[in-house]
N, C-alpha and C positions, 0 to 999 in steps of 0.2 A: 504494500500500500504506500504511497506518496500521497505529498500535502493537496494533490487536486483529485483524488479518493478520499480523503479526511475528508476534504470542504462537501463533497458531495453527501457524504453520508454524516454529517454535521446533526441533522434532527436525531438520529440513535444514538450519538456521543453524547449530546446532550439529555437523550432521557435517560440514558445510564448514568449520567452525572444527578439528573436530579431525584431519582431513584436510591442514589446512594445518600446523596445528603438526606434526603426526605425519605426514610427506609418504612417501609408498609412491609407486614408479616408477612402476605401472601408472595411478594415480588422477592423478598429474603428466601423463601422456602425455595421457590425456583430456581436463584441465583447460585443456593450452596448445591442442588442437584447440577445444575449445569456445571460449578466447579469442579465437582467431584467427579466430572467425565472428563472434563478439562486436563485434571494432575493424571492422570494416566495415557493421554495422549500424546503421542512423540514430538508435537509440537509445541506440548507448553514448553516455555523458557522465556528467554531475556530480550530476544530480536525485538524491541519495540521502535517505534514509529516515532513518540514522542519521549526520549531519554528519561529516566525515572519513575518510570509508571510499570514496570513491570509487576507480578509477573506477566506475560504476554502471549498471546498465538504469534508463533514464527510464521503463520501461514499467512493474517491478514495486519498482520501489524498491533493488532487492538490492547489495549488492559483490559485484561479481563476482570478486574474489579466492577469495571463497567458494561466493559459486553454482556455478562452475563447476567446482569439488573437492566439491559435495555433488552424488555419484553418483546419489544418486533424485530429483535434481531434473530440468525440465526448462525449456526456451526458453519465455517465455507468447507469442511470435512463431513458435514451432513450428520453429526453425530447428535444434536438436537436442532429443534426447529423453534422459530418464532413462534411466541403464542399468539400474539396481538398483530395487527396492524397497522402502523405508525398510528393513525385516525381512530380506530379504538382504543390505542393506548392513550392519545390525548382526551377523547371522552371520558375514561375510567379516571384519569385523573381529574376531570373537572368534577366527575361524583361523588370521589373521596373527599 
């Protein structure tokens, strides 16, 4: 991933940012599932995109502290999927 991949996918970097600051139980329960598929994968490590935000998918550049608390994303290894849709994610948040 390069910085005109980041910009693009900017709306999931940020719900995984506000997902973490603003942590809701249900988005935590998914998040520690999606890690726990994550540390067994031959791509977690350190390859990060943005220096100090590891640990990281070598494959798409991401912290996974955040990828895996932004609900509409998914694995680019297919190993889980989005739950939400950018658009129902921003709905679900305006209900909570």
């Amino acid at each position: 991933m390069n910085l005109i991949e980041i910009w693009k996918n900017k709306g999931l970097i940020l719900e995984g940012i506000m997902n973490k600051l603003f942590t809701k139980d249900h988005v935590e329960e998914i998040a520690n599932k999606r890690y726990e598929i994550c540390k067994q994968c031959k791509h977690h490590g350190k390859e990060c995109i943005v220096p100090g935000t590891g640990p990281c998918c070598a494959l798409c550049g991401c912290c996974l502290e955040l990828k895996t608390r932004s609900l509409s994303s998914d694995c680019p290894e297919g190993k889980w999927e989005a739950v939400l849709t950018e658009e129902e994610e921003d709905l679900l948040n305006e209900q909570l």
